[in-house]
C-alpha positions in Angstrom: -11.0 -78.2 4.4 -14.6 -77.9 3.0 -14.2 -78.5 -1.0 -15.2 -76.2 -3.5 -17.1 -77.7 -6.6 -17.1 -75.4 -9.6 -18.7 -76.4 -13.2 -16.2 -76.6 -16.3 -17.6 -73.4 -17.2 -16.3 -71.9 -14.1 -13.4 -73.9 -14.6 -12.2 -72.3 -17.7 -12.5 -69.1 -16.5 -10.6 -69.7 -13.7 -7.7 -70.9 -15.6 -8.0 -67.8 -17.9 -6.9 -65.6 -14.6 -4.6 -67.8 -13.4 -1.2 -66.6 -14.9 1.3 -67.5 -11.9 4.8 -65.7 -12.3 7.7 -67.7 -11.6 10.1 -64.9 -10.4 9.5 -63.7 -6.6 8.1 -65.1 -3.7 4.4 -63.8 -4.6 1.6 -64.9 -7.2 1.3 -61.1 -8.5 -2.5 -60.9 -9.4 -5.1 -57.9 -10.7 -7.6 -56.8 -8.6 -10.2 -58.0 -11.0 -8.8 -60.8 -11.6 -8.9 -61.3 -7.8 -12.6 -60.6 -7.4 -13.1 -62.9 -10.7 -11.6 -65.4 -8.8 -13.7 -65.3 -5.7 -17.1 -64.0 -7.9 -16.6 -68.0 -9.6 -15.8 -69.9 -5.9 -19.0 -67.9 -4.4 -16.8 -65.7 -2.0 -15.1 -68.5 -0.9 -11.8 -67.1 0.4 -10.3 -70.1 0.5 -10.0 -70.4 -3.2 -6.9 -68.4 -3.0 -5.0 -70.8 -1.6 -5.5 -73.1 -4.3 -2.4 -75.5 -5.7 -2.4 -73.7 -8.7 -0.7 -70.8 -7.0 1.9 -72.9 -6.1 1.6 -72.1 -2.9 3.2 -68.6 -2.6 0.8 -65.8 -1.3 -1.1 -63.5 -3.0 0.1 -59.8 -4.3 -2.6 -57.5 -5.6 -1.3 -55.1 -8.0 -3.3 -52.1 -7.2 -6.4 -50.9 -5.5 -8.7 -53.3 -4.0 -12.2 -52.9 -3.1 -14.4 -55.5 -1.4 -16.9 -53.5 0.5 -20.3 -54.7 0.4 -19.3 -58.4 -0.4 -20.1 -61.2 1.9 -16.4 -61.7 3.0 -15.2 -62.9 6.6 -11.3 -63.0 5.3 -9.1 -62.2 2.3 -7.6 -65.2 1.6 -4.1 -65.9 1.4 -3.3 -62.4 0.4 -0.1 -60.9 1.4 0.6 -58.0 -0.1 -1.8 -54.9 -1.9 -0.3 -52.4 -3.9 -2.5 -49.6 -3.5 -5.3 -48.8 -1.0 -8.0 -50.9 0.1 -11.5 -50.8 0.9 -12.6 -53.6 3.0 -16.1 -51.7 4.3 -19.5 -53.6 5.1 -17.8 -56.5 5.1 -17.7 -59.4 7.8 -13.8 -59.3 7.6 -12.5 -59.6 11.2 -8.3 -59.4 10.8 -6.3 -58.3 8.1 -3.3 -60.3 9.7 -0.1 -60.9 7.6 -1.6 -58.1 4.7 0.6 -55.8 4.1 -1.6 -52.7 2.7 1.0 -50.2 0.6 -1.9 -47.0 0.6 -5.3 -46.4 3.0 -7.4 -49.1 4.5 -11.2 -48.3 4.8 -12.5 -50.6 6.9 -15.9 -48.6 8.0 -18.4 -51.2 9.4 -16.6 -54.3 9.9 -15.8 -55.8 12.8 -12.1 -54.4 12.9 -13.7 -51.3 13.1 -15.9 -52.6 16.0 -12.7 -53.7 17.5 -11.3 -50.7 17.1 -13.6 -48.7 18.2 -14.1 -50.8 22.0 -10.9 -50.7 22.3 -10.7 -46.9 21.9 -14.1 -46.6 24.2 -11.8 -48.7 26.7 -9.0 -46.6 26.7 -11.2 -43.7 27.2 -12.8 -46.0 30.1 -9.7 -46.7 31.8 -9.2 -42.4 31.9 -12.6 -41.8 33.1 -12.0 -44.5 35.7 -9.1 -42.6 37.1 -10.6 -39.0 37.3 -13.5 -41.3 39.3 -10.6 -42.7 41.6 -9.4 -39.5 42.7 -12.8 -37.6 42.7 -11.8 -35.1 40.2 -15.2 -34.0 38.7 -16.6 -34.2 42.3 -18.8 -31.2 42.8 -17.5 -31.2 46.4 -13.9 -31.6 45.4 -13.0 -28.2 46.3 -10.1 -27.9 43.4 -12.7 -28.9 40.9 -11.6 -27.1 38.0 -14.0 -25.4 35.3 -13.9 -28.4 32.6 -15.3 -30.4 35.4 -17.6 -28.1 36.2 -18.5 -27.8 32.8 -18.8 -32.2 32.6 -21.6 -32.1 35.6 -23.7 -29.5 33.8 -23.5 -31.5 30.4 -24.2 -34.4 32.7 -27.3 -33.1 34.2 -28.5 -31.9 31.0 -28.6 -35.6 29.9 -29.8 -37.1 32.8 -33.0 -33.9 32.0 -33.4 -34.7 28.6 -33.8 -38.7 29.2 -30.0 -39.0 27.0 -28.5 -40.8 30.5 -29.8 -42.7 33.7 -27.6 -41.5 36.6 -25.7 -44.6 37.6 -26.3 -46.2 41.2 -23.2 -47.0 43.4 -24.3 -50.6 42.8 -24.1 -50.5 39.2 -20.7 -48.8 39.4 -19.5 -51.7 41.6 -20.6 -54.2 38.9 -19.0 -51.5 36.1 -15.9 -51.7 37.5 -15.8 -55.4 38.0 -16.8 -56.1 34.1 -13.6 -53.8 33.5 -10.9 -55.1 35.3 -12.1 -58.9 34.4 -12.1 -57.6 30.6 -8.5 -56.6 30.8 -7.0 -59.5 32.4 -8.2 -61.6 29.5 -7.2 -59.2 26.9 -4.0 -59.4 29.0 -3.8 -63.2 28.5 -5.6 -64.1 24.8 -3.5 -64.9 22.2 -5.2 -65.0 18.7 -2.0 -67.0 17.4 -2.7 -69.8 19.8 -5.1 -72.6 18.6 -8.8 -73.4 19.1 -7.6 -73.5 22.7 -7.9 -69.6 22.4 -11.7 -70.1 21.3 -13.5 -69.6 24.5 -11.4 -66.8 25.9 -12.0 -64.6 23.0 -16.1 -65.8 23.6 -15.6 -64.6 27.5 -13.8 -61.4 25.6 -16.8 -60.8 23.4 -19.7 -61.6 26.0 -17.4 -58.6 28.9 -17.4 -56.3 25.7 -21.4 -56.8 25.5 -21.7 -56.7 28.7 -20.2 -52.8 29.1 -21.3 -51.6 26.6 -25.2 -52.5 27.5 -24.3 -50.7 30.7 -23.1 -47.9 29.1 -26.2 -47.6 27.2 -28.2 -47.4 30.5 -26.4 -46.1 33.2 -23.8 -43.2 33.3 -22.5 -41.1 35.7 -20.7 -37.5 35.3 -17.1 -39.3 34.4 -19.0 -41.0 31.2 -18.0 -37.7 30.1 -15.0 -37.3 28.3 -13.6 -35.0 27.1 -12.0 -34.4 23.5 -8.7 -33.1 22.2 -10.6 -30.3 20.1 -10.8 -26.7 22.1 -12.5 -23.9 20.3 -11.1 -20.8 22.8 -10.7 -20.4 26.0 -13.6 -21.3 28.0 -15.1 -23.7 25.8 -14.9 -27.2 26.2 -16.0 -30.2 24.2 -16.8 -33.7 25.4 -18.1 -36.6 23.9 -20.3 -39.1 25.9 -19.5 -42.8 26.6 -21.9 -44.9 25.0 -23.6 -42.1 23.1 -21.3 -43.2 19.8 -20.9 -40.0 17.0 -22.6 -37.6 19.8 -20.2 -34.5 20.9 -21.2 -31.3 22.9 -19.8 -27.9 23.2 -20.3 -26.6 26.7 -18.7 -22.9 28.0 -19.9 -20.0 30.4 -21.5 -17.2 28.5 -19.1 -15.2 28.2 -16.9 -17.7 26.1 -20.0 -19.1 24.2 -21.1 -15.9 22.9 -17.6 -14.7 21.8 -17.2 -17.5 20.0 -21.1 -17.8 18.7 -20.4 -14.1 17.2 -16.7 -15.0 15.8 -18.6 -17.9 13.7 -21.2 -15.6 12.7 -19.1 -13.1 11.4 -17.0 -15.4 9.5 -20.4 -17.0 8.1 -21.0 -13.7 6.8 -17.9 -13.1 5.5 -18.1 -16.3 3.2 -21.6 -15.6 2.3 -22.5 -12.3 2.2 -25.3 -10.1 3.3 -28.1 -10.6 0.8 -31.0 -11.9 2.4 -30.4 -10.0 5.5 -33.2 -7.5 7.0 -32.7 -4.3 6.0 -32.4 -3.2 9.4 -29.2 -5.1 10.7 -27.8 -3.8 7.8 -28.8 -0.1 8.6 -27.9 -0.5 12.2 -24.4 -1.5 11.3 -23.4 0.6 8.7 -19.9 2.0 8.7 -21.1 5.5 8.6 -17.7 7.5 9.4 -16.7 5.3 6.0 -20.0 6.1 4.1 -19.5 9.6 5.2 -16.4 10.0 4.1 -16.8 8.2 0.7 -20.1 10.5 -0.3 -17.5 13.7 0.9 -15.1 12.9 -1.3 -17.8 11.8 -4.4 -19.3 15.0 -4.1 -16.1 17.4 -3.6 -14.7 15.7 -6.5 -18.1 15.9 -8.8 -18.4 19.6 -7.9 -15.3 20.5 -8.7 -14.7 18.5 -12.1 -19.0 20.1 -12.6 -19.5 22.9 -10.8 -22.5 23.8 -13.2 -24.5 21.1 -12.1 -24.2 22.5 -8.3 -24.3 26.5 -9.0 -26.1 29.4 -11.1 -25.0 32.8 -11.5 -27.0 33.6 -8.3 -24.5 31.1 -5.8 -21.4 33.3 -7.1 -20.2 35.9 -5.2 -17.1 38.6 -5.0 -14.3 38.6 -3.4 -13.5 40.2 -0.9 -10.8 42.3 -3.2 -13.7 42.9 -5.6 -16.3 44.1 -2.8 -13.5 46.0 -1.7 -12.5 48.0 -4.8 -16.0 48.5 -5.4 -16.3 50.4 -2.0 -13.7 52.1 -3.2 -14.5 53.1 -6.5 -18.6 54.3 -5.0 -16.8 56.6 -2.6 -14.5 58.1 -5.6 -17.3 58.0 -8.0 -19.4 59.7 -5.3 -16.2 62.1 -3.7 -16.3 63.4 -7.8 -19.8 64.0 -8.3 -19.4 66.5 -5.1 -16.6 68.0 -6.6 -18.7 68.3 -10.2 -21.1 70.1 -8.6 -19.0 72.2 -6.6 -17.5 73.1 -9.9 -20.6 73.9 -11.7 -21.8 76.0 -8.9 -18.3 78.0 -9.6 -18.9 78.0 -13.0 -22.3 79.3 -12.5 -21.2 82.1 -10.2 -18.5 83.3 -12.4 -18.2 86.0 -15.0 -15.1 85.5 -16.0 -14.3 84.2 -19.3 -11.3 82.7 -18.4 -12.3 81.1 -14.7 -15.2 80.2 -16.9 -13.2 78.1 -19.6 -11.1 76.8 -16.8 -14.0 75.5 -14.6 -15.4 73.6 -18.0 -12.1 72.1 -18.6 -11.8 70.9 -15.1 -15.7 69.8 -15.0 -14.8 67.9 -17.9 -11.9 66.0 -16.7 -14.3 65.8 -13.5 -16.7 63.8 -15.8 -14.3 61.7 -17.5 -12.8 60.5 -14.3 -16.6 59.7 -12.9 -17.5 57.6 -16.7 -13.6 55.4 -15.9 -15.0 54.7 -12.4 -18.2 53.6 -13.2 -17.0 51.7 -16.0 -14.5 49.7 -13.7 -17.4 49.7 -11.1 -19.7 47.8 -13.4 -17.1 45.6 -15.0 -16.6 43.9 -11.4 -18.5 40.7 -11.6 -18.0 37.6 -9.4 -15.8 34.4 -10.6 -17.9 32.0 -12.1 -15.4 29.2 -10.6 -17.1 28.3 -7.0 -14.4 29.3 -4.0 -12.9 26.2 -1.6 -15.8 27.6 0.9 -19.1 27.8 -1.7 -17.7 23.5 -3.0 -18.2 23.1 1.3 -20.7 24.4 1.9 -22.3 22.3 -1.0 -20.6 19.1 0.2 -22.3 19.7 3.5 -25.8 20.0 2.4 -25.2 16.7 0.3 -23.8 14.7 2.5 -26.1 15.8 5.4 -29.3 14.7 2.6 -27.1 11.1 1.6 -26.4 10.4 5.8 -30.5 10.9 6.0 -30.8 7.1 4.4 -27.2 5.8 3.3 -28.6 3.0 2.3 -31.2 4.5 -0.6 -28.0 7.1 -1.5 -25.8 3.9 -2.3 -28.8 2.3 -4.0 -29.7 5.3 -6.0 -25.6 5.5 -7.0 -26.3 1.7 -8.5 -23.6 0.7 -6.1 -25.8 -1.5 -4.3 -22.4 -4.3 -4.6 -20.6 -2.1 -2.3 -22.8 -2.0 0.6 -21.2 -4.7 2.1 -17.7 -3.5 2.1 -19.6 -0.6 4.7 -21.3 -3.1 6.8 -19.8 -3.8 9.9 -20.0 -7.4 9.9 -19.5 -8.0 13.7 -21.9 -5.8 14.4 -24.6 -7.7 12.6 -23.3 -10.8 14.2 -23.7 -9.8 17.5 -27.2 -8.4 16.5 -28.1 -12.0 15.0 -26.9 -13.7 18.4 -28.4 -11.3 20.7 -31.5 -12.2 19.0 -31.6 -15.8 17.6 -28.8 -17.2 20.8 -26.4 -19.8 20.4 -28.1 -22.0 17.7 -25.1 -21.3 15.2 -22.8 -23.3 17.0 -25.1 -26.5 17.7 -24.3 -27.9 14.0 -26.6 -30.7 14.8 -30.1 -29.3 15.7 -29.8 -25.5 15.9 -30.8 -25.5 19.8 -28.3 -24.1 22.9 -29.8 -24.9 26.2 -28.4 -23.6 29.5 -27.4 -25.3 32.9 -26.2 -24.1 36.6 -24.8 -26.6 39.3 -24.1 -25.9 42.4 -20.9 -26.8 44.5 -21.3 -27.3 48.3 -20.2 -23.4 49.0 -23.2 -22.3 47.5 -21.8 -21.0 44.3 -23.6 -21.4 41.1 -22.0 -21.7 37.9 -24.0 -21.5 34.6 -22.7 -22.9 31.0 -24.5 -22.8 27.7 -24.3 -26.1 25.9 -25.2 -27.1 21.8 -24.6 -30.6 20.9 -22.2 -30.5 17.7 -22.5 -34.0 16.2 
């Protein structure tokens, strides 16, 4: 065991953190005073293993955080109450640490580990959809997700992402494989230094693969992921092509669910910034209509001078009636009058004569009640159910002209989007910009066909997502 030499400085400072406690079978410790103690042995793990613990194993007595430090191990640590964060670290096993919250171990060899083993798993799946020729375009049960795998995997091998892998280099694929899980099968990490050169062979098998992955792939190198958007969507990742996922569908699917992320897109954000005419084109204009019918049969009625002058009113059909009724009277007793006062006129006696005036008069006074009642019939200066429609028409047939300006000039310019029909625009955005919304990581959808031996062709849309 390499020594570790620290000045009487250190020293002191050292002895300052170490409080042991007698009771338990753990040295209970701070997480500062933890990194204290390896800050003065220079990240020396070893230091905590020291006789001044008295050789029981560490407990850390909350959150611990190491990332970033130049540390291949913890120490004799045993316990950590709380979470820790071991990231960009060279730590390699957390063996015999029992970790109470989360462990973040992001760039560290566990992780690596991890990871290849994962990648391996996936291997060993891929490997038996190869055995039994399941993506095979001539496979004649094919089914659409492999379909869906060849035409991601000729879009690779297009854009330069993939070199097709030779038969030879499957043969030497699949021999790295099976020799790299018959020693996983047999190492031991508990075993001594005898252990050493298997866990070499391990390491040199796990560069090995994945150098080949990095050049050479064929269509099982895509795998596909647990995530499906909808039916008819699929979504793979790509062995060897680490943090890289693809979305791949027929067009149908792709544009159903391009438009349903639109329209929820919209629905978070809004419409400002939109042109003017996806707005226009997807207006809700039975709702607009009937909002500006009821504004205006509401305003006329509660206004009605602001619609009408004495000139819109009209009579009744009572009033036009009586009227008709009084002008033939009036006019039925002006024949009489006359009549009379050709009697009168014709007559010498003085009796027929004061009996003619006396009926003339009566005559005259009958003619003067007429007229009066004839003149005092005026139309209703409240506006009838058919004058307040007819006005609602010829506003609402000006306002349905540019629904748009009419909201604007209302000042309820807040409102338009509660009449937009969001899925319309979004299907107007697609049909004109494609399927960029869905490829989160460059914006661009690019399309493939393959062909199966009977001659069909089957076209997908695919946007890389990560």
């Amino acid at each position: 065991m390499r020594k570790i030499i620290i000045d009487s400085k250190q020293f002191d400072k050292l002895v300052k953190v170490l409080k042991e406690q007698e009771e338990g079978e753990y040295y209970k410790i701070s997480p500062q005073d933890y990194l204290d103690l390896l800050k003065y042995a220079s990240y020396n793990a070893k230091v905590t293993g020291i006789k001044k613990f008295g050789g029981k194993p560490l407990y850390i007595t909350g959150d611990l955080s190491v990332s970033g430090l130049p540390l291949t191990s913890l120490g004799n640590v045993a316990y950590i109450d709380g979470n820790l964060n071991i990231s960009s670290t060279k730590i390699s096993s957390l063996k015999g640490v029992e970790v109470k919250g989360y462990i973040s171990d992001y760039s560290t060899p566990i992780e690596a580990k991890r990871i290849r083993q994962e990648e391996l798993k996936k291997l060993a799946d891929a490997e038996s959809r190869r055995e039994d020729g399941d993506w095979n375009l001539d496979n004649p049960n094919i089914d659409e997700e492999g379909l869906a795998a060849n035409a991601l995997f000729d879009h690779l091998v297009n854009e330069g992402e993939l070199d097709e892998m030779g038969e030879n280099i499957k043969e030497i694929f699949k021999s790295k494989i099976e020799q790299l899980e018959q020693l996983r099968s047999s190492y031991n990490p508990t075993e001594e230094d005898s252990q050493d050169d298997i866990y070499d062979e391990i390491s040199d098998l796990e560069d090995d693969i994945e150098e080949l992955q990095e050049k050479y792939a064929d269509v099982y190198y895509i795998i596909p992921t647990s995530y499906r958007r909808n039916s008819g969507i699929y979504t793979f990742e790509v062995i060897g092509k680490r943090n890289q996922e693809y979305m791949v569908g027929d067009y149908e699917s792709m544009y159903d669910a391009a438009v349903d992320y639109q329209e929820q897109l919209l629905d978070e954000v809004g419409i400002d910034g939109l042109s003017s005419y996806l707005i226009t084109d997807n207006l809700d204009k039975d709702s607009i209509r009937e909002y500006i019918e009821e504004y205006y049969e509401n305003d006329i009625k509660e206004y009605p001078e602001g619609y009408f002058n004495s000139n819109d009113y009209e009579l009744t059909d009572e009033q036009e009636a009586r009227k008709e009724q009084l002008e033939n009277y009036i006019n039925e007793m002006e024949d009489l009058k006359t009549e009379k006062e050709e009697e009168l006129e014709n007559t010498e006696d003085e009796n027929e004569k004061s009996k003619l005036e006396k009926e003339i008069e009566q005559i005259e006074e009958n003619i003067e009640k007429a007229q009066d009642e004839f003149d005092s019939i005026e139309p209703d200066d409240e506006p009838t159910e058919e004058m307040i429609e007819e006005k609602v028409s010829q506003y609402v047939k000006s306002a349905m002209k540019n629904p748009v300006n009419w909201i604007k000039s209302m000042d309820m310019e807040d409102s338009i989007g509660s009449y937009v029909d969001l899925r319309g625009v979004a299907r107007d955005i697609i049909d004109s910009d494609g399927f960029g919304i869905l490829a989160s990581w460059d914006g661009r959808d690019y399309e493939e066909t393959v062909q199966t031996p009977d001659g069909k062709r089957h076209s997908f849309i695919i946007v890389r997502t990560q």
